[in-house]
One Martini backbone bead per residue (centre of mass of N, CA, C, O) as a GRO file, in nm:
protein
   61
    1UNK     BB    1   9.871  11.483  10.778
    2UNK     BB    2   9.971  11.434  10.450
    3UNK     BB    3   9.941  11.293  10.129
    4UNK     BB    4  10.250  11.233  10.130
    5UNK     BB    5  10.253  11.092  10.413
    6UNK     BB    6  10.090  10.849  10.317
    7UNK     BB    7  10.255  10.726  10.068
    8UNK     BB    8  10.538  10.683  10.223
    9UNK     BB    9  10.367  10.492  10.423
   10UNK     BB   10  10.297  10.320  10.150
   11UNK     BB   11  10.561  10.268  10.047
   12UNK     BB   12  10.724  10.130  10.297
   13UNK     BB   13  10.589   9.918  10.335
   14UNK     BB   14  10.624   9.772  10.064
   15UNK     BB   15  10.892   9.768  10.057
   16UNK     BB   16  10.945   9.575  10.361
   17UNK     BB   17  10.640   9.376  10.227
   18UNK     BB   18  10.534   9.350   9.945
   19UNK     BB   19  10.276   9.481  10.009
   20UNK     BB   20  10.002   9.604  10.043
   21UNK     BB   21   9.811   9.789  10.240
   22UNK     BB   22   9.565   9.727  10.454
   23UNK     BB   23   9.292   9.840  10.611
   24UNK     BB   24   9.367   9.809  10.922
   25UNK     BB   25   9.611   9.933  10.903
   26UNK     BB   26   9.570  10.195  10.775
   27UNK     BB   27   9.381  10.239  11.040
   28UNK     BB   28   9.609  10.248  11.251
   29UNK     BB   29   9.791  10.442  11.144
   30UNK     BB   30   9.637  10.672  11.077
   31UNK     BB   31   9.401  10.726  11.265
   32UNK     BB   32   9.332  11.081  11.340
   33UNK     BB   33   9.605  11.193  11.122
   34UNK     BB   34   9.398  11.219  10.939
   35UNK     BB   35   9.211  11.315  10.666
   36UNK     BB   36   9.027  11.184  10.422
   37UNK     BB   37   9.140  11.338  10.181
   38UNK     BB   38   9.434  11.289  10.227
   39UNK     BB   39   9.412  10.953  10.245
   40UNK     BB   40   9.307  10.963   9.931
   41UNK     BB   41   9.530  11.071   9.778
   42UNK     BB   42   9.768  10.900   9.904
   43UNK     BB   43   9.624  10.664   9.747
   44UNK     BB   44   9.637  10.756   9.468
   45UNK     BB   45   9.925  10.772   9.439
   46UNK     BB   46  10.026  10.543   9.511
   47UNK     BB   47   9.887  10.398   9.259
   48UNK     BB   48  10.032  10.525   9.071
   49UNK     BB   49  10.311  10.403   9.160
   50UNK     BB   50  10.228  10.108   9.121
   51UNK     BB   51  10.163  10.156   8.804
   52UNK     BB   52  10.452  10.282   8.727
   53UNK     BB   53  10.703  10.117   8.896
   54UNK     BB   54  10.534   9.783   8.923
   55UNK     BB   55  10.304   9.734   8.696
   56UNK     BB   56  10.380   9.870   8.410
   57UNK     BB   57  10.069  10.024   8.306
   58UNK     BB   58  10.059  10.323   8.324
   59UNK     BB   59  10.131  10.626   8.392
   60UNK     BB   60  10.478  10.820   8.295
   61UNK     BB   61  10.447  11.135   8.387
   0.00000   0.00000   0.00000
């Protein structure tokens, strides 16, 4: 799993429960599935885009 794919899974999850993913979830989610570099990133990513698209005061890319 990379970068990209753990963005999806955190963009989905939000989508479905509008809450950000708990470190719990994420870690059974992804546990194993993931480095921590990929894991990280996705995280960064994700957080970019609550940032331009749902918090509205971020960088608009």
């Amino acid at each position: 799993m990379d970068k990209n794919q753990v963005f999806e899974e955190m963009k989905k999850y939000y989508k479905q429960t509008k809450k950000e993913m708990d470190p719990h979830i994420f870690h059974e989610q992804f546990s194993g599935a993931v480095t921590s570099q990929e894991a990280t990133l996705g995280i960064l990513m994700f957080d970019q885009y609550l940032n331009s698209e749902v918090r509205k005061h971020g960088a608009t890319g």
